[in-house]
Every structure is written in structure tokens, then in C-alpha cells.
N, C-alpha and C positions, 0 to 999 in steps of 0.2 A: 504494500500500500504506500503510495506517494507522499500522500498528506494527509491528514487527518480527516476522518469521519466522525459525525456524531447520527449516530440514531433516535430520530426526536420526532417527540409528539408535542405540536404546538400548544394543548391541551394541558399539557404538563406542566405544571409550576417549577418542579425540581429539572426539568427539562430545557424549561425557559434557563433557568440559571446557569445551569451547565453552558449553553448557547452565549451567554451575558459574558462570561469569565474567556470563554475564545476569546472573543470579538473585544475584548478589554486586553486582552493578552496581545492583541495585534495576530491572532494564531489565522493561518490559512486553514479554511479545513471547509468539507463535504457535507453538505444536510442531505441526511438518507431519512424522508418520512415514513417510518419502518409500517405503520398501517397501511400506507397507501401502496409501496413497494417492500412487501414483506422480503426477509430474509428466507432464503432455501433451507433444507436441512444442513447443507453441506457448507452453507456460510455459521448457520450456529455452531457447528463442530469447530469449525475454527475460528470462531468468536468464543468458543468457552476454551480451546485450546487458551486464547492469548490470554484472557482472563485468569487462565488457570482454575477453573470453578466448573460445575456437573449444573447439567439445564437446569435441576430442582433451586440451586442457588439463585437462577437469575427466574424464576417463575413468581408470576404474582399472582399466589394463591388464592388472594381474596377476592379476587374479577370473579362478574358472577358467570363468565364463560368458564372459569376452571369449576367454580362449586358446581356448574352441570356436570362438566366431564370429571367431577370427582376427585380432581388431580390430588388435593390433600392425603387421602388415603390409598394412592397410587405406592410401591414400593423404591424405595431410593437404593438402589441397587445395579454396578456394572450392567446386570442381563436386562433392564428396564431405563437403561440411558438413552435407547434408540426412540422407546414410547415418547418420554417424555419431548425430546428434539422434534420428533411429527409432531407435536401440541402447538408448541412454543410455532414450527410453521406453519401450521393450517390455521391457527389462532394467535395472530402477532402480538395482538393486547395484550397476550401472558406475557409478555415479554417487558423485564423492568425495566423503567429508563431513567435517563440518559444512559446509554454506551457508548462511550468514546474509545477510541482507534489512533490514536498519537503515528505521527508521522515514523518516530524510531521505534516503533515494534509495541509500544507498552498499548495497555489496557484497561479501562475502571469503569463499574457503575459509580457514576456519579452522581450520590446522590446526598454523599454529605462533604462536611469542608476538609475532610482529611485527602477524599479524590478530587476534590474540585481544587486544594491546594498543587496538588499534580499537573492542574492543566496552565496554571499561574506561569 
């Protein structure tokens, strides 16, 4: 990746802010509206690759898309990392946000001041 991306929902308060701290940084960087152009499976695997985090991490459980599909009581386990990855892409709103994509490899939900002090 060239330069930075963020995955944002204009909807998003912690999103907005995320978006606020680029743009104060002077940072170049990519708005990917992740509802509108969801991520594949095979971009989450290497978006939790660079994360270093398993999809249950970056899933937001409490959408009421996930209480239909149950995901709370779904198994967080290796043999059940593929389920949850099909969720997170057939249903992007599971998807927490901001994720930022830093131009040198790094990765954070940003969503408090310890990753947004990252993006500084």
C-alpha cells in the first residue's frame, strides 16, 4: 500500500476523528467508505494480518445485524476464523471503525487517543 487508507463511515463520530487527526497531520491518505465498497474476505485476512488481531476483535457485536446472525455466541476459535471473515464481508457494518493503513506497513483501530496518537 502506497499511502495511507482509512476505512470510514461518515456516520461515525470516532471515524470523523480518526479522518480530523490525518488531515491535521498534513497525512496523504485514501477514504475507503467501507459500506459502500465493502472489503472482500481476502482484504480482511490481510487487514487482521497487519492488525495482528482475529475478525472477533475487530467485530461489533452489538449491531443489530450481528444479534440476528448470533455472532456473540458464534465460537472464537482457528476452525471458525473463516465464518466469522464471510460476516465481517457480507455484512461490513460489523466491521469496527476507523481502520487505518499507514503508508509504512503499520495498522490500528482507531478509536481511542492511544491509536489516534499513532496517526499524529
Amino acid at each position: 500500500m502506497a499511502e495511507t487508507e482509512i476505512w470510514h463511515n461518515p456516520q461515525c463520530s470516532k471515524s470523523r476523528t480518526a479522518k480530523a487527526v490525518l488531515e491535521a497531520a498534513g497525512s496523504d491518505y485514501v477514504e475507503r467508505r467501507y459500506l459502500d465498497n465493502p472489503p472482500s474476505a481476502d482484504e480482511i485476512r490481510a487487514a487482521l494480518t497487519k492488525l495482528g488481531l482475529e475478525p472477533w476483535d475487530i467485530t461489533r457485536t452489538a449491531e443489530a445485524q450481528a444479534k440476528e446472525l448470533g455472532v456473540a455466541a458464534w465460537s472464537r476459535t482457528p476452525a471458525d476464523r473463516d465464518r466469522w471473515i464471510e460476516a465481517l464481508a457480507t455484512h461490513p457494518r460489523l466491521i469496527q471503525r476507523p481502520i487505518v493503513f499507514t503508508a509504512d506497513g503499520r495498522a490500528f483501530v482507531a478509536r481511542d487517543d492511544e491509536s489516534l496518537d499513532e496517526l499524529r
